[in-house]
Structures are given as structure tokens and as C-alpha cells.
C-alpha angles and dihedrals in degrees: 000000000000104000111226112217108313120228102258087067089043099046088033085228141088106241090192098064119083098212082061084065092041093081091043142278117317100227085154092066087042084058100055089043098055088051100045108020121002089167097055129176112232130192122211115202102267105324120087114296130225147229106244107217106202096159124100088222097048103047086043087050096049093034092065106034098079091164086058098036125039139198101184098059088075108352137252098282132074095252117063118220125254124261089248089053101036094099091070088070092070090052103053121077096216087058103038132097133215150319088023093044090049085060102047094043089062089059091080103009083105088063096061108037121112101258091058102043079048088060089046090054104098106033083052079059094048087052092045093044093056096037082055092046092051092044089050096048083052092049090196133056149128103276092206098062105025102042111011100040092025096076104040083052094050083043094045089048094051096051096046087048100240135120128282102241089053089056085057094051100039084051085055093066096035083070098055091047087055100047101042130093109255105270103023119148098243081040097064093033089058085052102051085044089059088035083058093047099045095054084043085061108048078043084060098031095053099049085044110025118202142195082260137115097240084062097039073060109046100046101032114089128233122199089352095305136077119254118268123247082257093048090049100049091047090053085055099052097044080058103051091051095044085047096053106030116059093033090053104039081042097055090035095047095047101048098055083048087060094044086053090052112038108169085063078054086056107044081055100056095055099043102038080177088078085066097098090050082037098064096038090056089052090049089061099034096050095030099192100209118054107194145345124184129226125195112225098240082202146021106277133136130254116204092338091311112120115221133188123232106276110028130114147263131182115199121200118197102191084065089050092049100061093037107134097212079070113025119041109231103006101196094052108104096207114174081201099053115137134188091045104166091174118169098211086113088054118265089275120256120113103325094042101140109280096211100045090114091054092036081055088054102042091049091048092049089047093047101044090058094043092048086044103048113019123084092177143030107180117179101226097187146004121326100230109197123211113271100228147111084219114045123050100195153121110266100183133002121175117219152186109202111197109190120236146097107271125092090228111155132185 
């Protein structure tokens, strides 16, 4: 068929490349393309395009329609495996479609409902407490390491059973994992490092089970049989990224968005009820993740758009949640806004993240210190975003803290 003018012509940027994302989100091409085109076709060089999806009801249809649409064809991310590696898909949770999906997702479901993160609150406020009292010893320090990525490693830690300190490292590699071109070098080295870590760990976990979820996995069954050491590892590493990423682009991006409205800053410090509202705003105005694809298992239609089994769609949530069929007044960043339907935890359905009631705690925690006890927050070099077409996210933000009661920004 003849192909109409693809996004990239309509936005005026290229939504597959990651330096588009380094200078910030480009809520203005989203814009145009939720006006004149919110199914758009987008090329992508010389491997298979892809329908960009900018619309709130087209990402929440697809979202939770998983027989339709599937993660596990070609997988969650832009670039699609290769055949050697495709495998893989049917192993990771994040890429893998029911029912298996449905089975594995109950190991460690337990781990994540509210009851148990309840039971997690205050020693999560014990961790943010002490990572705010370090970084404000220190009185300088880069926010994105040593408060926002500090406490989801510390929580992800805690609920591996393993120690803190290995959270900190296994995060470090995370982020190379996560800023790296598939199949660089660092890139794979930072994987077989957290491959290593992760057999070390059933080795240990299986001679001395724990209440953790490593063991819950290890010695749970899943279609009648235990999972394998891959299985496993990939498991592990799917963890340690989900447990990092959305609590600490989350607590990095929002902070900066409450630097940059201060007078929200503000309105939140003197009413700590708004917390709940506030965290929820910051989820859709950040967005944390930025995209993840689905492949159509049969012909169907998007937004009136017919599509043909297998082919793609990327849907890209901080479009839909500023879409102003949804939001009034979408630009607005408001600490009181209710209702607040976002979709950066996904639009529900199978893949919805399994850890948003966790990333909601841990940001509260994190928040509640940082309105009580600092006066300043004062940005003392360049604000360096992530370099990805997945995460949307701060990588590094150079601050002085200065303690005291009083929401004052610079």
C-alpha cells in the first residue's frame, strides 16, 4: 500500500534516534502528531518501521489487548532481536505473552501487592531518611546517583536478599546496560557481570533459602517444572532494572519539575496531604518510560488505521500523557490534579508494572524527607538526560543541599 507522510515529516523529528530524546522530550512533535496523524507511520533506516501510537486511546487500547497485540513476536524494544537471540523473548517476563506470562508474573506478584509494600513502608523511610541525611552531610552531590537511585537500589536489594552495597553495584551496571548500543562491548560485559551475580545467587539461595523473592523463584514451580539457571538470571535482571528505573527517573525528574515550579514546590510543602495527587502528577509529567512496541498477531485496525498481522506499533506514553482529549490543560505541572489517569505505569492489562505500588512508596518516602528538611536545592552544573529511546530520564544533576524547612529554589 501506498504509505501517507510518515511521522518523522509530521513531528519534524526522528522518534527512533536517542540523541532526539537527549535535549528533552519532544512533546512539540507529539503534538502535531496527535492532531494530524496519532497512528503514524515511522521509518526506521533500513530495519522494519514502525507505527508510532501518540494518542491516550490508542496506547490504552493496544496496551490491554495482549491476544491482539503481542510482546513476545518481536519483543518490547525498537530493535528487534536477532534470530540467534530471539529465544530469549519467550524467557523475560517484560517480553512474554500469556498464559505463560500470567504464571510467572504470580511468583513474585506477592512481593509487590499493597499489603506487602505496606509492610516495606517504614523501613523505605528509614533508607530515605539516612540517604537524605549522607547527601546532606555532604552538602553537595550528584542527585541522580546518591538520592534518586540510592533508595530503589537499597529496596530492590531488600527484597532479593542480598546485601545493599550489592544493590549499588548491580544498578551500576544496570545503567550501562541501559546507555549502551545493543551489543557493545561495555554493554555485554555489564550483562555477564550481572549474569555471574545472579547464578552465584540461586547457588546461594537454594543451599540457604530466604523470605525473599530470589528464593519465592527459585523454589516455586511454573507449568509443572522449576525455572532454568537462564530463566532465572533473566528474571533477575528484568528485576534489578524495573527496581531501579522508574523509582529513580521518577524522583530525579520530578524534582527538577518542582524546581522549575516552585510555587507547586511550594503548595506541597505546606499541604504534605497533596503527596498522594503530587506523585501521581510527576508520574505523567516525567513518564519514565518512553516507549515500548507491540506486533499485531492478527489483522485488526488502531485508531482507524488498518494494520496487517505483524506489523508494529510503538507506543509512547509521555505523548499520551499530555494528550488533551484526557488531561485539561496538559502543560500545566499541578501537585493537586485529580483525576490523573496516566498511563506511565502502562494502560493496565498484562504488562501493567509490576512494582507501581513500590515506585509510589519509595517516591513518597524520598519526597517527604526532601519537602521536611531542605531549604535549597541549588543545580551546581549541567543536567545531563539519559541517552535512550527507552528511558526518559535524568542521568546526572549536579547539586548543593542546604538543610533547613522552607521550599526556596534556585
Amino acid at each position: 500500500m501506498t504509505m501517507p507522510e510518515d511521522a518523522i515529516s509530521i513531528g519534524g523529528v526522528d522518534l527512533a534516534d536517542p540523541d532526539t530524546y537527549r535535549a528533552g522530550m519532544p512533546y512539540g512533535a507529539f503534538r502535531e502528531l496527535r492532531a494530524r496523524a496519532p497512528v503514524a507511520w515511522h521509518p526506521y533506516g533500513d530495519k522494519p518501521g514502525f507505527w508510532a501510537l501518540t494518542a491516550y486511546d490508542d496506547v490504552l487500547a493496544v496496551s490491554r489487548d495482549s491476544q491482539t497485540w503481542s510482546s513476545q513476536t518481536t519483543g518490547a524494544f525498537l530493535d528487534i532481536p536477532p534470530p540467534e537471540e530471539s529465544f530469549q523473548l519467550a524467557l523475560i517476563m517484560l517480553t512474554m505473552d500469556p498464559p505463560r506470562h500470567t504464571a510467572l508474573r504470580s511468583l513474585v506478584s506477592h512481593g509487590f501487592t499493597p499489603r506487602h509494600v505496606a509492610r516495606l513502608r517504614a523501613r523505605t523511610a528509614d533508607m530515605a531518611r539516612d540517604i537524605v541525611d549522607r547527601a546532606l552531610r555532604h552538602g553537595e552531590c550528584d542527585f541522580v546517583d546518591d538520592i534518586a537511585g540510592a533508595l530503589p537500589s537499597f529496596v530492590i536489594a531488600e527484597l532479593l536478599g542480598i546485601p545493599r552495597d550489592d544493590g549499588r553495584r548491580l544498578y551500576a551496571l544496570t545503567e550501562i546496560m541501559n546507555t549502551r548500543l545493543i551489543g557493545d562491548v561495555e554493554q555485554k560485559q555489564a550483562q555477564l557481570q550481572l549474569f555471574e551475580y545472579a547464578s552465584a545467587l540461586a547457588a546461594d539461595k537454594r543451599a540457604r533459602p530466604g523470605d525473599d523473592i530470589a528464593t519465592d523463584l527459585l523454589h516455586a514451580e511454573v507449568d509443572g517444572r522449576r525455572l532454568t539457571d537462564l530463566e532465572f538470571n533473566l528474571f533477575f535482571l528484568l528485576l534489578i532494572n524495573a527496581g531501579g528505573d522508574t523509582t529513580r527517573n521518577l524522583v530525579a525528574a520530578g524534582t527538577l519539575a518542582l524546581m522549575e515550579h516552585p510555587d507547586q514546590w511550594a503548595r506541597l510543602a505546606a499541604d504534605p496531604a497533596l503527596m498522594p495527587t503530587a506523585v501521581e502528577e510527576m508520574l505523567r509529567w516525567t513518564s519514565p518510560v518512553t516507549m515500548f512496541a507491540r506486533t499485531a498477531t492478527r489483522d485488526t485496525e488502531v485508531g482507524g488505521v488498518v494494520l496487517s498481522a505483524g506489523e508494529r506499533v510503538m507506543m509512547f506514553y509521555p505523548s499520551a500523557n499530555r494528550d488533551e482529549s484526557h488531561f485539561t490543560d496538559p502543560e500545566r505541572f499541578d501537585v493537586g490534579r485529580s483525576p490523573n489517569h496516566h498511563l506511565a505505569f502502562g494502560g493496565g492489562g498484562t504488562h501493567f508494572c509490576l512494582g507501581a505500588n513500590l515506585a509510589r512508596v519509595e517516591a513518597t518516602a524520598i519526597f517527604t524527607e526532601l519537602l521536611s528538611r531542605v531549604r535549597e536545592v541549588e543545580i551546581t552544573g549541567p543536567v545531563e538526560r539519559v541517552r535512550s529511546v527507552q528511558i526518559n530520564g535524568v542521568r546526572s544533576m549536579p547539586v548543593r543541599l542546604r538543610p533547613a524547612a522552607g521550599p526556596r529554589f534556585r
